[in-house]
Each structure stands twice: as C-alpha cells, then as structure tokens.
Backbone bond lengths (Angstrom), bond angles and torsions (degrees), N, CA, C in turn:
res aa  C-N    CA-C-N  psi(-1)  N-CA   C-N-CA  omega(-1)  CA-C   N-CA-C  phi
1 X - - - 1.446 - - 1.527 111.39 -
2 X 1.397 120.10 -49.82 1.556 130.75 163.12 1.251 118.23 -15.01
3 X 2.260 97.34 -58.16 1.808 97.40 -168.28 1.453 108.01 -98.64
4 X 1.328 128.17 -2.55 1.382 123.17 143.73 1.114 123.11 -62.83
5 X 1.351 140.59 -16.56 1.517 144.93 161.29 1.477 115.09 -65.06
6 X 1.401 116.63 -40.83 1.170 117.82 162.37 1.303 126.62 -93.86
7 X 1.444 132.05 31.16 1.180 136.06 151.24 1.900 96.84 -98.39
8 X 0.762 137.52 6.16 1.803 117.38 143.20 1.170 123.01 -68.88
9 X 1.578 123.56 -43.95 1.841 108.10 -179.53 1.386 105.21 -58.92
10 X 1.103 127.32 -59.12 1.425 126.61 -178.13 1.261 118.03 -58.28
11 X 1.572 140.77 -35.25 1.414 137.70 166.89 1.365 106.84 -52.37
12 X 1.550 123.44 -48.70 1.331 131.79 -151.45 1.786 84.73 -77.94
13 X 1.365 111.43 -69.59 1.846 106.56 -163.22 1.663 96.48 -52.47
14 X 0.838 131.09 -35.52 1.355 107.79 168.28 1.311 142.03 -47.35
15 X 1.283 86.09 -62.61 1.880 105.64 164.29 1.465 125.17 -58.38
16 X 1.171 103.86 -38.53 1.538 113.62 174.10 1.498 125.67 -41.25
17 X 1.768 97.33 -59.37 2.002 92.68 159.73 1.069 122.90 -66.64
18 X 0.979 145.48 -24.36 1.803 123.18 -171.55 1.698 91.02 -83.66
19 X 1.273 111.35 -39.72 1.298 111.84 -174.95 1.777 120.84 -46.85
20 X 0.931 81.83 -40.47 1.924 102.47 -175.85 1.410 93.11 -79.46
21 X 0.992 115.65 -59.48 2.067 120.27 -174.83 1.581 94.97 -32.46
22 X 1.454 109.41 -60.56 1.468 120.53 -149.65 1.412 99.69 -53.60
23 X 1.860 105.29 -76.59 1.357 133.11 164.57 2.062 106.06 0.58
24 X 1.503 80.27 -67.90 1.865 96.98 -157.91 1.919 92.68 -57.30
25 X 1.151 123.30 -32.49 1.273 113.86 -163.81 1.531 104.04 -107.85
26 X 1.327 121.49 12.54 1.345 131.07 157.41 1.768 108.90 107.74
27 X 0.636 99.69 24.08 1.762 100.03 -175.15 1.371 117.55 -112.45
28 X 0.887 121.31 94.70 1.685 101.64 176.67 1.452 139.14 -66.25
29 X 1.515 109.33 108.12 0.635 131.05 -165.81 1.607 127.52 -103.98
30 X 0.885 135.49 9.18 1.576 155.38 -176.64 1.619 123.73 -72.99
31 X 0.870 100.56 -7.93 2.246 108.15 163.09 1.271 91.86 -99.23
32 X 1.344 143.67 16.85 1.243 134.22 130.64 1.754 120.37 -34.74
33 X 1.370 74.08 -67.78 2.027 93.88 -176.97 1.563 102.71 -60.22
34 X 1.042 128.95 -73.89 1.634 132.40 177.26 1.813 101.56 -33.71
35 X 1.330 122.71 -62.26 1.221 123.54 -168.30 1.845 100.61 -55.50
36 X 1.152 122.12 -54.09 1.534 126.23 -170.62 1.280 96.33 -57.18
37 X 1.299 109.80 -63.83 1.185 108.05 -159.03 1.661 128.46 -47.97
38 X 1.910 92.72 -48.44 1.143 89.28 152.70 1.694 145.24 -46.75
39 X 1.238 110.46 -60.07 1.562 127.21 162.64 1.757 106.91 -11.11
40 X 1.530 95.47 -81.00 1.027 111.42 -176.72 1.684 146.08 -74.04
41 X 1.420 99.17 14.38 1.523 137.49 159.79 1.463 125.94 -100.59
42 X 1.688 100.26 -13.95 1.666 86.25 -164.44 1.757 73.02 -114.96
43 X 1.241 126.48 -9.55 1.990 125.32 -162.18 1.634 78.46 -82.63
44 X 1.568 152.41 -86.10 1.047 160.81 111.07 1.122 127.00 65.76
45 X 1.980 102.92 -51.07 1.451 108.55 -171.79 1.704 95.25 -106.71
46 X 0.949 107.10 -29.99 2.219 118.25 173.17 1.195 98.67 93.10
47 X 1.468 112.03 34.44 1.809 115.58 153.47 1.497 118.31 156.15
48 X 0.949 112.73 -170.34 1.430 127.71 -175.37 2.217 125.45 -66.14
49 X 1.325 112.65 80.14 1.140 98.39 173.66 1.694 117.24 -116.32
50 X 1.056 123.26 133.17 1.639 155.38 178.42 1.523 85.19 -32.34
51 X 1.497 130.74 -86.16 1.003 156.46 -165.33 1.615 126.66 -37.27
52 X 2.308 104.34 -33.84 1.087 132.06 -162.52 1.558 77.33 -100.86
53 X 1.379 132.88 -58.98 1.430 130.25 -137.25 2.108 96.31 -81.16
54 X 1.588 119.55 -4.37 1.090 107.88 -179.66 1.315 99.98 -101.74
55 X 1.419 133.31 -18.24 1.364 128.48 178.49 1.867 120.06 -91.68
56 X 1.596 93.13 -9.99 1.627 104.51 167.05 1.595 105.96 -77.73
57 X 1.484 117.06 -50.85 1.600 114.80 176.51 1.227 129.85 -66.63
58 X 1.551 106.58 -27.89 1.433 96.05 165.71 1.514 126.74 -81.10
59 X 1.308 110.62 -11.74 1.731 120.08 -153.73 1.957 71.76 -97.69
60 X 0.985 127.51 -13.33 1.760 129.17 178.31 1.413 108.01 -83.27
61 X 1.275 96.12 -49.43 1.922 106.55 -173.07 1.793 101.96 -46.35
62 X 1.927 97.13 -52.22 1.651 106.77 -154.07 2.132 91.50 -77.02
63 X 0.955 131.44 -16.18 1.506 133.04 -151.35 1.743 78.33 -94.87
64 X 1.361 135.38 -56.39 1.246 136.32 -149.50 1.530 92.76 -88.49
65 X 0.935 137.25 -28.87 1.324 132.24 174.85 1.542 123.06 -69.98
66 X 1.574 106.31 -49.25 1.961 116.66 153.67 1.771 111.78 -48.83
67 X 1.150 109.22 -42.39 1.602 110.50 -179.08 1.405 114.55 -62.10
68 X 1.171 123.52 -52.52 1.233 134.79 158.57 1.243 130.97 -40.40
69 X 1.611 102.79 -40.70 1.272 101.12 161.81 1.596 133.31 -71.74
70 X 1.534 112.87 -30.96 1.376 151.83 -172.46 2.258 103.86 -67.68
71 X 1.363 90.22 -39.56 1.793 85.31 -171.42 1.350 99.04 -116.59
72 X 1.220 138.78 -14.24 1.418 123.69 159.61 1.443 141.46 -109.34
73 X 1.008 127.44 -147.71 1.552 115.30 -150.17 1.474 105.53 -69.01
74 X 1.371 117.78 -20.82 1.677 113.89 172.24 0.836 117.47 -63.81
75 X 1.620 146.37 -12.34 1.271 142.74 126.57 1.575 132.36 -11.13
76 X 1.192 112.03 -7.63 1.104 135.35 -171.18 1.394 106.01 -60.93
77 X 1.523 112.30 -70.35 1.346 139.37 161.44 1.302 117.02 -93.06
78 X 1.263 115.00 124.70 1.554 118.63 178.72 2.213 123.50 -60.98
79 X 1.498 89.31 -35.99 1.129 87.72 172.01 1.681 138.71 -66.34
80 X 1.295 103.13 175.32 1.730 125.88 -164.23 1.565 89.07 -82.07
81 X 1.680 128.72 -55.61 0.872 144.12 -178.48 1.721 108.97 -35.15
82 X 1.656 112.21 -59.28 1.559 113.75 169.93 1.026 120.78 -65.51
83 X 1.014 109.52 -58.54 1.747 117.49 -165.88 1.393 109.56 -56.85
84 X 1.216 146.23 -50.33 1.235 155.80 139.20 1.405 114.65 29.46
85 X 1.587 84.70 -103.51 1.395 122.83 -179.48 2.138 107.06 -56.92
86 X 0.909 98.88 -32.83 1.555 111.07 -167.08 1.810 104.40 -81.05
87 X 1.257 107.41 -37.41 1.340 117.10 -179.94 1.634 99.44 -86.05
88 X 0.914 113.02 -8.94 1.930 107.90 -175.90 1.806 97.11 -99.76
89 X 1.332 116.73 -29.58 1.644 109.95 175.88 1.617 110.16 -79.09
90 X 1.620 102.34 -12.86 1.971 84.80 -152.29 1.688 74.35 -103.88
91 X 1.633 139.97 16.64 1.233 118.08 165.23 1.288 101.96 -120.88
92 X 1.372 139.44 -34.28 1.324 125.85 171.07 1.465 124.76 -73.62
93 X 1.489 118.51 4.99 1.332 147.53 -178.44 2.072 101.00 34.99
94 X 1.569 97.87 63.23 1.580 120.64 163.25 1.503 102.58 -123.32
95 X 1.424 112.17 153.32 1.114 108.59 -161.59 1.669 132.28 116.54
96 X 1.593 117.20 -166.13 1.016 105.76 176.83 1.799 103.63 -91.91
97 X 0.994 106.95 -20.56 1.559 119.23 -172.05 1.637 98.94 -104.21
98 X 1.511 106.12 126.00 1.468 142.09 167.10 1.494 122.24 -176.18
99 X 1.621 91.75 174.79 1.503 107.67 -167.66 1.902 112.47 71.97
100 X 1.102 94.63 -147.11 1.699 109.78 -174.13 2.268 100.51 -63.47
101 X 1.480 97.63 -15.44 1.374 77.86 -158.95 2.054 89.42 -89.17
102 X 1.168 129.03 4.30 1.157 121.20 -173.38 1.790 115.72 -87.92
103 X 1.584 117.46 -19.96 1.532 106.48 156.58 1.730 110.27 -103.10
104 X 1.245 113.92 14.43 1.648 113.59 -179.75 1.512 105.54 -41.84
105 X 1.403 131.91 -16.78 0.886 103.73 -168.49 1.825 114.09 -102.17
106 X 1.626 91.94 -1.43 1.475 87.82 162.75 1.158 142.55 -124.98
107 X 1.355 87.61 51.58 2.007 124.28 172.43 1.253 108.93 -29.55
108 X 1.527 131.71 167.72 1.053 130.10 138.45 1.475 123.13 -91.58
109 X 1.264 86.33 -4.78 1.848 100.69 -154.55 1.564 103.50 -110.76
110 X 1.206 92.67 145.15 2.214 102.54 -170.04 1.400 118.06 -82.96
C-alpha cells in the first residue's frame, strides 16, 4: 500500500505537462493526471486496492482543478481568493458566466 502511495507524485508530475500543454492551447486535457496517476499507483502497489483507487481520484480531482487554474484565463490573478470563486461560477454556470460562454475558453476554434 506504501508503494502505491507513492506512485501519485510521479503519476501526477507526469500528467501534469501534457495536461497543462493541452489546457494552455485550449483542449482539455486534465484526465491526463487522473489517468497517470492512476496507472502508476495501482503498477506500484501490484494490484487492485478500493482504498488506493479513492485517494488516487481524489488527489486527481484536486491536481486537475489547480491545473486549470494554472493554464487558463484564471491566471489572470494569481490568487486563491480569484480563482476560487471564479472557477465555482464558470462550472456551476451561476454567476456572470454561463451557458456556451462558460468553456469558451476551451474552444478548438479561433
């Protein structure tokens, strides 16, 4: 269980760049991190545990959510204070941002 615990830092830094690559050029890309991470927690531990696979998805959920914040427009402002609140309107689409204009920014299209 130990060395499945430590197959998350390494799943996650893996995943993290392409993830961010994707992100920055509009694609979403972030089950990158969840997918590695996973991989490389359950390759680690030499199989399948219940226990490992809820602390790989969540430690994925919280990594893909910072990334998100990190390559797109919430970048704006560095703080916890913006990003927050701004990332909680443009996904529950309350706020000033909804509808089609709340993933606009990860178009494919120019």
């Amino acid at each position: 269980m130990k060395r499945g615990l430590a197959g998350l830092f390494p799943g996650g830094l893996i995943g993290w760049f392409p993830a961010h690559a994707l992100l920055s050029r509009g694609i979403l890309g972030t089950f990158l991190i969840g997918a590695l991470m996973g991989i490389a927690t359950r390759w680690l531990a030499g199989g399948p545990h219940k226990s490992l696979a809820i602390i790989s998805g969540l430690s994925a959920l919280v990594m893909s959510v910072i990334c998100m914040g990190t390559a797109t427009s919430f970048s704006n402002d560095p703080s916890m204070r913006y990003f927050l609140p701004t990332f909680i309107k443009s996904v529950s689409g309350h706020g000033s941002i909804s509808g089609s204009e709340r993933w606009s920014h990860f178009s494919c299209q120019e």
